[in-house]
C-alpha positions in Angstrom: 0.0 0.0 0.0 2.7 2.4 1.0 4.5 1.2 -2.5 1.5 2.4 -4.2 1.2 5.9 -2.4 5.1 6.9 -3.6 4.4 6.3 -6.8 1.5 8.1 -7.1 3.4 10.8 -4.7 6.4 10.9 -7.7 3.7 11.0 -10.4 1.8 14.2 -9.0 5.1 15.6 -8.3 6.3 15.1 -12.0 3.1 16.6 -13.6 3.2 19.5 -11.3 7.0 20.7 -12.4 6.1 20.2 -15.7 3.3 22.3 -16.0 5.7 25.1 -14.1 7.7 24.6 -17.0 5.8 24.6 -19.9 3.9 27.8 -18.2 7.3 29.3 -18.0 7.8 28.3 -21.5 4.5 29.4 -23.6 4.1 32.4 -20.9 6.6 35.7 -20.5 9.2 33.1 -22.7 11.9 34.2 -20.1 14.6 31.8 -19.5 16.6 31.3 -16.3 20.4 31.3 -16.0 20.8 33.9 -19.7 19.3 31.0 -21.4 18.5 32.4 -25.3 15.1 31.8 -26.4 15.4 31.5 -30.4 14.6 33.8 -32.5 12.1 31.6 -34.5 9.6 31.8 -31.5 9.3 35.4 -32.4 11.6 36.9 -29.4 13.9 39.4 -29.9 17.6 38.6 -29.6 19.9 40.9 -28.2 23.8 40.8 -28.4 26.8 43.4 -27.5 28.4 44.8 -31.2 31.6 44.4 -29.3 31.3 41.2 -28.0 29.3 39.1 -30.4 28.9 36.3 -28.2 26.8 38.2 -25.2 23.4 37.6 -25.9 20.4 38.2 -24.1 16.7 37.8 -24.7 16.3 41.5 -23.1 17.7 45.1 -23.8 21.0 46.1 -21.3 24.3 46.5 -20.9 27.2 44.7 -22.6 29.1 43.2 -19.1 32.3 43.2 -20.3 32.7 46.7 -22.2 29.2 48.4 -21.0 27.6 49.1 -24.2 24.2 49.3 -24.9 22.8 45.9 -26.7 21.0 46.0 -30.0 18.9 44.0 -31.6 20.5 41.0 -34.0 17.8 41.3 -36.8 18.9 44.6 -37.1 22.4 43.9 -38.3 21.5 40.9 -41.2 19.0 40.1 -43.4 18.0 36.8 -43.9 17.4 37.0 -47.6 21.8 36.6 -48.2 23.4 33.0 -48.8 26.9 34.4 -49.7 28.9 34.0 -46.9 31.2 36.6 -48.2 28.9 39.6 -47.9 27.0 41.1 -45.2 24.0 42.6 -45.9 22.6 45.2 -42.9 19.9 47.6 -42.4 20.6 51.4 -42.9 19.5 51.8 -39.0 22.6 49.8 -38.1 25.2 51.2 -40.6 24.4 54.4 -38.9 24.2 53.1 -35.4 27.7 51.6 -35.6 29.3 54.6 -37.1 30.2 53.0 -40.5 31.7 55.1 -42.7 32.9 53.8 -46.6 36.0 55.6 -48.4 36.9 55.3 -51.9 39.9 54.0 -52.8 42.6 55.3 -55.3 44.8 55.5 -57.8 48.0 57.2 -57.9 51.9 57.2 -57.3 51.9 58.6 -53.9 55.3 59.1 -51.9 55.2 57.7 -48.1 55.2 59.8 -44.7 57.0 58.2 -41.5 55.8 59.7 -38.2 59.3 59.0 -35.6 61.0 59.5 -32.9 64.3 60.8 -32.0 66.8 62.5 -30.7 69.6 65.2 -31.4 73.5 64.1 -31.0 76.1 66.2 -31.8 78.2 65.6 -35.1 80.9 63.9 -34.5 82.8 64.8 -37.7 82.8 68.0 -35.8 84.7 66.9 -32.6 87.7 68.4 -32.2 90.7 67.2 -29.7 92.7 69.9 -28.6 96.6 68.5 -28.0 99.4 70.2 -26.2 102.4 70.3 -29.1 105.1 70.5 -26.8 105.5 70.5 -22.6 105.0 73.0 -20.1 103.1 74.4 -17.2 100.0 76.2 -18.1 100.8 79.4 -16.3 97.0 81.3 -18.0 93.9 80.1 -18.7 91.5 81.8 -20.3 88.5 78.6 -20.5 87.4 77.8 -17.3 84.3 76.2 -17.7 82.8 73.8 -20.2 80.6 74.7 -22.9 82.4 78.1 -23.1 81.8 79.4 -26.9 85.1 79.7 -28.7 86.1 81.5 -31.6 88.7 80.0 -34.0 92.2 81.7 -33.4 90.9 82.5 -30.0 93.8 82.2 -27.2 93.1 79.4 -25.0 95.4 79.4 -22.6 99.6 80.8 -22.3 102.1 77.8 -21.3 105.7 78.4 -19.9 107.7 75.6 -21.9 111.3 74.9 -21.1 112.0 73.0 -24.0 111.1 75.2 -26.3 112.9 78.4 -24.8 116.0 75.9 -25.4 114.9 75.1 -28.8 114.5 78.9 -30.0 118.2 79.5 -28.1 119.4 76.5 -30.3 118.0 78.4 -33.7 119.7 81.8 -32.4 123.0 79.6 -32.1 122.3 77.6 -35.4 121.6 80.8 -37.1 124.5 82.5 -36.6 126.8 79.4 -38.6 124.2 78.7 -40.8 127.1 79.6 -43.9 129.2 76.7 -42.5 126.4 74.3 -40.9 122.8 75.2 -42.8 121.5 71.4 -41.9 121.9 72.4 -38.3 120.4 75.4 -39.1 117.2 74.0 -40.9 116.9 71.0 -38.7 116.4 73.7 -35.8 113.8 75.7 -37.6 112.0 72.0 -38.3 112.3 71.4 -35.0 110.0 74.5 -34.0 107.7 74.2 -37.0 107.2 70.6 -35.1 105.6 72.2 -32.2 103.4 74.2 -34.6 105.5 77.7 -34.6 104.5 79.8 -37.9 106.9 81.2 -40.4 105.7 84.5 -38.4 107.1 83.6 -35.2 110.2 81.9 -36.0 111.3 85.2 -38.5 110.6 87.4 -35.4 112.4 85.3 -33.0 115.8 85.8 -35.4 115.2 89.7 -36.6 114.9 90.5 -32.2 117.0 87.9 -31.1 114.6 87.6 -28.3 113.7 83.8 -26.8 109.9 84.0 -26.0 109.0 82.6 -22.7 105.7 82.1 -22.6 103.1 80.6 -25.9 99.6 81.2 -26.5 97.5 78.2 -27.3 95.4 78.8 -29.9 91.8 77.1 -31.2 91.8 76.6 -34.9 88.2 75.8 -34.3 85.0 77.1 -33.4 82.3 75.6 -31.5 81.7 74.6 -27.9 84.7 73.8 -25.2 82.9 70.1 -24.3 85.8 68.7 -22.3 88.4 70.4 -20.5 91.6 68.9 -19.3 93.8 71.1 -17.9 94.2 73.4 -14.8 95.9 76.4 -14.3 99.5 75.8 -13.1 99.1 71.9 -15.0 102.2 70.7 -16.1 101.2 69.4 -19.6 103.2 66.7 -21.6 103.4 66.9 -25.8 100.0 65.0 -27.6 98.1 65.5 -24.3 94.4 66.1 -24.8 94.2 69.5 -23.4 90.6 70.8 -24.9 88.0 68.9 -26.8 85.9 71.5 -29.3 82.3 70.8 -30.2 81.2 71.9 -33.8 77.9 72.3 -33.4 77.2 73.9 -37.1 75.4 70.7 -37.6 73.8 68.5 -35.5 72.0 64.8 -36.5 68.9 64.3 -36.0 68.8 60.2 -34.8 65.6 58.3 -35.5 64.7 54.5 -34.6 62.8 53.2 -37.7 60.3 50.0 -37.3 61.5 46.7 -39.6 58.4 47.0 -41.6 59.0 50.6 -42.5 62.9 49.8 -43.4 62.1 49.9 -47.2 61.1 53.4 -47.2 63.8 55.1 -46.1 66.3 56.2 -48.4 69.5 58.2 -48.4 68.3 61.8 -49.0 64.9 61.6 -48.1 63.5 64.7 -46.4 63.1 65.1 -42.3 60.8 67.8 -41.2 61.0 67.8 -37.1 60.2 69.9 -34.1 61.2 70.0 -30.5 59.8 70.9 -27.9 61.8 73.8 -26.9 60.4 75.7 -29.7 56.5 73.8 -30.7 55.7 77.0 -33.7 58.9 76.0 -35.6 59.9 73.5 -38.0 63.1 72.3 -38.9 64.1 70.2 -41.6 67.2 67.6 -42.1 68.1 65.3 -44.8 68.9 61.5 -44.7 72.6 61.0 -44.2 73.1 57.1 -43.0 71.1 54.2 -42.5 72.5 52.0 -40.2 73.0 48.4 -42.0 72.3 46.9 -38.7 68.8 45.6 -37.1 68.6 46.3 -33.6 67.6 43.0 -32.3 65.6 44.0 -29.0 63.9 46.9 -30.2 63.5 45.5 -34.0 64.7 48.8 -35.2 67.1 50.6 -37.3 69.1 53.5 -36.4 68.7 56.3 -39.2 70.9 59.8 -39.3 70.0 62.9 -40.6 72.0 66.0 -40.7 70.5 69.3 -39.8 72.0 72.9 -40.1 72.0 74.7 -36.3 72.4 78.6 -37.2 72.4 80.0 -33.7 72.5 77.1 -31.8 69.1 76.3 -30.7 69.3 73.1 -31.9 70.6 71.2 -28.0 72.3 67.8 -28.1 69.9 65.4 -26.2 66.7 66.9 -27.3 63.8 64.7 -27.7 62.5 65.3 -31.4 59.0 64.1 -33.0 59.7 63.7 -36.9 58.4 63.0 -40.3 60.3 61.7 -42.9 59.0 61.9 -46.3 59.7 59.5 -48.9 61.0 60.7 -52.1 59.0 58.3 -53.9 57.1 54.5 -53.4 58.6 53.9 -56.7 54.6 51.9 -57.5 52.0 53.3 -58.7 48.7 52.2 -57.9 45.4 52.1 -55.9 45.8 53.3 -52.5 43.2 52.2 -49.4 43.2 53.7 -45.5 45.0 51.7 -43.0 41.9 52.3 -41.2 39.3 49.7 -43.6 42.5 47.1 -42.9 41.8 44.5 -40.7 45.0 41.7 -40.1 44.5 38.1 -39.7 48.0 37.0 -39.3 49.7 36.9 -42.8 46.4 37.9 -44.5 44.8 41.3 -44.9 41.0 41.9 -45.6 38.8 44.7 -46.2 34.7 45.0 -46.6 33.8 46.4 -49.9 30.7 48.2 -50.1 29.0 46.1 -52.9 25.3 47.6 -51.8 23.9 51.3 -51.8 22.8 53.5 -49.1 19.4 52.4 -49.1 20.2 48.8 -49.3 23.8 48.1 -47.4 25.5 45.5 -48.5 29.8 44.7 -47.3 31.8 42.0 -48.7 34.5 40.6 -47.8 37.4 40.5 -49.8 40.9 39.8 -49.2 44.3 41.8 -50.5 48.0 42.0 -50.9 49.2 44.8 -49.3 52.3 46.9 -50.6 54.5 49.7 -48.7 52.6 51.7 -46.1 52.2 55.3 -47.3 51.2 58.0 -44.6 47.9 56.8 -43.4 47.5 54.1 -46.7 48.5 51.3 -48.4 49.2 50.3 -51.8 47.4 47.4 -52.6 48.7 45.1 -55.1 45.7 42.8 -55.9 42.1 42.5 -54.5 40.8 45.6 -55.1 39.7 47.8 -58.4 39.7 51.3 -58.8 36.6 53.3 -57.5 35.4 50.4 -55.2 34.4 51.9 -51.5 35.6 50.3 -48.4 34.6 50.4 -44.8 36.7 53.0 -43.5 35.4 53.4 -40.0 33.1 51.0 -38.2 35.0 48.3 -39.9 35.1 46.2 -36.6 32.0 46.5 -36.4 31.1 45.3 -39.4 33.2 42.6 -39.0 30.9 41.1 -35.7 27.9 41.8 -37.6 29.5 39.2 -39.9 30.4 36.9 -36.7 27.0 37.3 -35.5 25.4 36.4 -38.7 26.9 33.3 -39.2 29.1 34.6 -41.9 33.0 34.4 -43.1 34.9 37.2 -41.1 38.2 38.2 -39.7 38.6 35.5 -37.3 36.5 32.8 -39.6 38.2 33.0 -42.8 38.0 29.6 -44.8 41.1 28.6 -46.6 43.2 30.8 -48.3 42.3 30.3 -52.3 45.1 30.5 -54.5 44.9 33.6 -57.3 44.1 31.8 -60.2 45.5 32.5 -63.4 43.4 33.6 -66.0 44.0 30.7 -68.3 43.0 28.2 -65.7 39.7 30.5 -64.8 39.0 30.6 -68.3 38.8 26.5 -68.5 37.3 26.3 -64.8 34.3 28.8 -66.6 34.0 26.3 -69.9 33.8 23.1 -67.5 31.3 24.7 -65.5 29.3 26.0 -68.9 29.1 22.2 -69.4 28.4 20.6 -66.5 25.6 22.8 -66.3 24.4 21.3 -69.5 24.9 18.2 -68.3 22.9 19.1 -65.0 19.8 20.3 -66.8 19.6 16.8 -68.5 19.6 15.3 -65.7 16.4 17.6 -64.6 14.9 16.7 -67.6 15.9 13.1 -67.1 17.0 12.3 -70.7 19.3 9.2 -70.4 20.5 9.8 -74.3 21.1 13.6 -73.6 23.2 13.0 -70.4 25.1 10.6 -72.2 25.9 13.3 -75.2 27.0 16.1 -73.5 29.9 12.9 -71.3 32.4 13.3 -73.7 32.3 17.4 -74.4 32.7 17.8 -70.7 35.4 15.4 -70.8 37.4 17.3 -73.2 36.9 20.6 -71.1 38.9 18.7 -68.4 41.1 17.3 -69.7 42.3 20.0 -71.8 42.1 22.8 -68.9 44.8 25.6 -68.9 46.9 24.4 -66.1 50.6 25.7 -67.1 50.7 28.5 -64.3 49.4 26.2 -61.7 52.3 25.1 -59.5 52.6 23.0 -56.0 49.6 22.7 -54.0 47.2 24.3 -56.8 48.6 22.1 -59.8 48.1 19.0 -56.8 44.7 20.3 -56.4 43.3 20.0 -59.4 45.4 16.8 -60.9 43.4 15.2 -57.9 40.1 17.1 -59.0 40.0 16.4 -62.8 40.9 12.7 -61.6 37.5 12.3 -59.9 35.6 14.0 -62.1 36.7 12.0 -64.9 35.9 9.0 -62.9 32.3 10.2 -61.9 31.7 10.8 -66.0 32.4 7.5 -67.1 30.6 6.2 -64.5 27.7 7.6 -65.2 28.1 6.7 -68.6 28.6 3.1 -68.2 25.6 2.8 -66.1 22.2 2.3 -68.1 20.2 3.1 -64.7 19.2 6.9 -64.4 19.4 6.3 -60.7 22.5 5.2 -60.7 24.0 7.8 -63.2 22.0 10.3 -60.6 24.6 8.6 -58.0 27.9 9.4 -60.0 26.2 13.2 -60.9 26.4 13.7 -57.1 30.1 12.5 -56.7 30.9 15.0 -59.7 29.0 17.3 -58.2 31.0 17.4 -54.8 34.2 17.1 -56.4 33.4 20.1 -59.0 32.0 22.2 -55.8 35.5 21.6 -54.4 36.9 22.8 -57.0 34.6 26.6 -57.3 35.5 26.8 -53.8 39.0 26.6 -54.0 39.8 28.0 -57.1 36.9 30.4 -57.6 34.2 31.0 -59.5 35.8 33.7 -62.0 33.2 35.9 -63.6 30.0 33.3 -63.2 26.7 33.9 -60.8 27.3 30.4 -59.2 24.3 29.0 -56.7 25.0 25.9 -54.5 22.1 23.6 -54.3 20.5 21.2 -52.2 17.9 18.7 -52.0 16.8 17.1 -48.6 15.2 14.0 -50.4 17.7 12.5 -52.6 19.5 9.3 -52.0 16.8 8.4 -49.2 16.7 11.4 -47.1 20.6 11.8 -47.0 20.3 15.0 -49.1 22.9 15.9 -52.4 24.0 18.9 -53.2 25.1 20.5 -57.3 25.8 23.6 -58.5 24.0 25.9 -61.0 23.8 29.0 -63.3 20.0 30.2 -61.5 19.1 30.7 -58.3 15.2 28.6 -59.3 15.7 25.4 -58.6 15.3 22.8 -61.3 16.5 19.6 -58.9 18.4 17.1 -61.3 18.1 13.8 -58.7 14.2 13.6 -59.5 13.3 15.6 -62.4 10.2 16.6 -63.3 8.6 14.1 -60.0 10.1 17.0 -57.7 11.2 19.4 -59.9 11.7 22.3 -57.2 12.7 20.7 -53.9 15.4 22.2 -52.6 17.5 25.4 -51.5 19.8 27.5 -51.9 22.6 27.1 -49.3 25.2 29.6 -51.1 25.6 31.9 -53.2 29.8 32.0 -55.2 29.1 36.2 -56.4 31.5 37.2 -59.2 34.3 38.2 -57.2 38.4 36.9 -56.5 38.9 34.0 -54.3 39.6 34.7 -50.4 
């Protein structure tokens, strides 16, 4: 009896919670824990543009970055089966700020914004050396960075040695009829310690040994060592004075890796420095350092600048611009702001809409030198095409959100396909599609005619410029499409043959989606009912569907499941 009463206890108890649950279900459709209720039950989804995967089935905040949520339906419609392009509503465009630019043509030179400082020139450092001993009995320097003129006394020096050198000329000079060696060796002997002609004729017209010598600078510029003290006893070749030229100054910038190819010898600096923010100065290239700085993956580059007045201070910070003399390329130009990097790759979203009906695709391209705030681009894009130019991440989770291909879900990079291959790839497609509508009209004679034309267009496909993986690629292709063919010919049973259409099928579907689909309106296919429920899938030239696995029994099951636009492979 008790056995009896649990069970009916546990049955009561079962009904009960699930009539809470399919009240909570069919009533306010709220879900516990952030649990989504789908779209298809007519709720309103609602997800961050920033982080795609927050989703709520109420309006709020983003949690992570705080803003406000929006509605998914706003940002697709469901009408697109490309996965390359994006289509959105003109409410969203303008409620994530997006903003198209069109690209252009041109042979533009390329701006690097730097950083850098001033160093003195060291071509213009000057050591100072005593040119014979003595004790420096003036000084006339006393402090570094003293400004010096060139023939400006330095200092006077009391030298022993060369009071006994003059007395030795005196002596020498007067037997110079009997002994003139002895009498040039002593005048070499002074011009050695850098006498002039001037002094040593004086010295021999008065007969009067000079004590005391002047030092003199044969430079100008800025005392920026000094050695010497007053009452120093200095030795010959001793460092005495170092002299600072500072004329000229170089300008020393650290320049990226990736913007080493831009920077040539002679290229133009424009700078400023703080000390004087209204002014610019300019500099031009004068040395690039052949050597890569391998911490700071940067190059050391030199310019040399003219410093009239000396306002220009060793050790100031500098913000630069160096401007390219030329790219040395010509050709279309797109803002490093519609660029979005995936690694190696580079993609944009090309406007391929109108205002009224938005429409981005995504498209990949090969990127050239960076120049100011664009890039060439080498391939990927034509001349006049508009790209998202701001609001290009954001496009790029209304792709995520949608389902579709997008920076971080891009499908395997397709090779660019020479035009000679594309051209063969459009004639084997041209004649499977025959081949495809004879199979709608299921003509067992027809599909066996049009075998052998599609045949031919394999086998005699333009594939001289394809090389390693591509030229593997479709060897292997043409291999099992010539297979499927003579399979379906040597089977008399349309069912059968319908079976070997579906193997070509796949393998030629492969092949649009690695290759591309050159200039051809391509629509992937499907039917849910062929083969016994497994489904099969073919390609045609019109989105109606005309299903070729039953003919004119089911002539328009199926779907579209996507949509290969005219466009270059990703």
């Amino acid at each position: 009896m008790k056995t009896n009463k649990n069970i009916i206890i546990i049955i009561l108890g079962c009904l009960f919670f699930g009539g809470v649950i399919g009240w909570l279900v069919r009533g306010d459709g709220k879900v516990e824990n952030g649990t989504i209720q789908a779209e298809a039950d007519g709720e309103t989804i609602w997800v961050s543009p920033m982080h795609p995967h927050i989703r709520q089935n109420e309006p709020g905040n983003c949690p992570i970055c705080g803003m406000e949520l929006v509605p998914l339906s706003q940002f697709t419609s469901s009408t697109n089966t490309d996965p390359y392009i994006l289509e959105m509503t003109p409410e969203a465009v303008a409620l994530a700020n997006v903003s198209t630019t069109q690209v252009y043509g041109g042979d533009a030179g390329r701006s690097i914004e730097l950083v850098g400082k001033i160093q003195p020139n060291e071509q213009g450092i000057q050591s100072l050396t005593a040119n014979f001993s003595g004790r420096i009995d003036q000084l006339f320097v006393n402090f570094t960075g003293d400004v010096v003129q060139k023939g400006q006394k330095l200092a006077t020096v009391y030298s022993p040695d060369l009071i006994n050198a003059q007395r030795e000329l005196l002596e020498a000079a007067k037997i110079k009829d009997r002994q003139p060696a002895l009498y040039e060796a002593a005048i070499q002997k002074l011009k050695s310690w850098k006498l002039t002609d001037a002094q040593i004729a004086s010295l021999q017209q008065n007969g009067q040994v000079q004590t005391q010598f002047d030092i003199i600078s044969d430079k100008a510029g800025i005392v920026s060592q000094r050695n010497v003290a007053l009452g120093d006893f200095i030795s010959r070749g001793q460092s005495m004075f170092e002299i600072l030229d500072l004329g000229k100054v170089w300008v020393m910038l650290d320049v990226y890796e990736s913007d080493i190819a831009s920077v040539k010898m002679g290229d133009l600096v424009k700078f400023k420095v703080s000390a004087y923010p209204d002014r610019d100065f300019s500099a031009k290239v004068s040395f690039v350092d052949p050597v890569l700085n391998e911490q700071s993956r940067t190059i050391t580059v030199r310019a040399e600048a003219p410093n009239p007045g000396y306002q220009l201070k060793p050790g100031m910070f500098v913000n630069a611009t160096i401007q390219s003399a030329k790219i040395g390329k010509s050709g279309i130009y797109v803002p490093k702001s519609a660029v979005l990097w995936t690694g190696p790759r580079s993609v944009v979203y090309v406007q391929v809409g109108s205002s009224e009906s938005p429409k981005f695709q995504l498209r990949a391209v090969v990127l050239g030198p960076q120049a100011g705030n664009a890039y060439l681009v080498t391939s990927g894009l034509e001349l006049g095409e508009e790209v998202v130019s701001n609001g290009v991440f954001a496009v790029d989770a209304a792709a995520q959100l949608s389902g579709n291909f997008s920076m971080m879900a891009l499908p395997e990079k397709a090779p660019a396909t020479p035009l000679g291959f594309q051209q063969s790839l459009e004639k084997i497609i041209g004649a499977y599609s025959d081949l495809k509508d004879a199979f709608v009209k299921s003509d067992a004679g027809l599909i066996d005619a049009l075998i052998l034309p599609l045949a031919k267009h394999i086998d005699g496909a333009n594939m001289a410029e394809l090389q390693g993986k591509e030229s593997t690629k479709w060897t292997n292709s043409a291999a099992i499409l010539q297979k499927s063919l003579k399979g379906i010919q040597s089977n008399t049973d349309l069912e059968l043959k319908r079976k070997e259409f579906e193997t070509l099928s796949e393998s030629l579907i492969s092949v649009v989606e690695y290759f591309g689909n050159g200039e051809m309106q391509l629509y992937k296919q499907f039917c849910p009912m062929a083969f016994g429920d497994k489904g099969a899938n073919w390609l045609s030239l019109q989105k109606e569907i005309r299903n070729p696995y039953f003919g004119d029994k089911m002539l328009t099951c199926g779907e579209v499941k996507k949509t290969y636009s005219p466009k270059k492979p990703i």
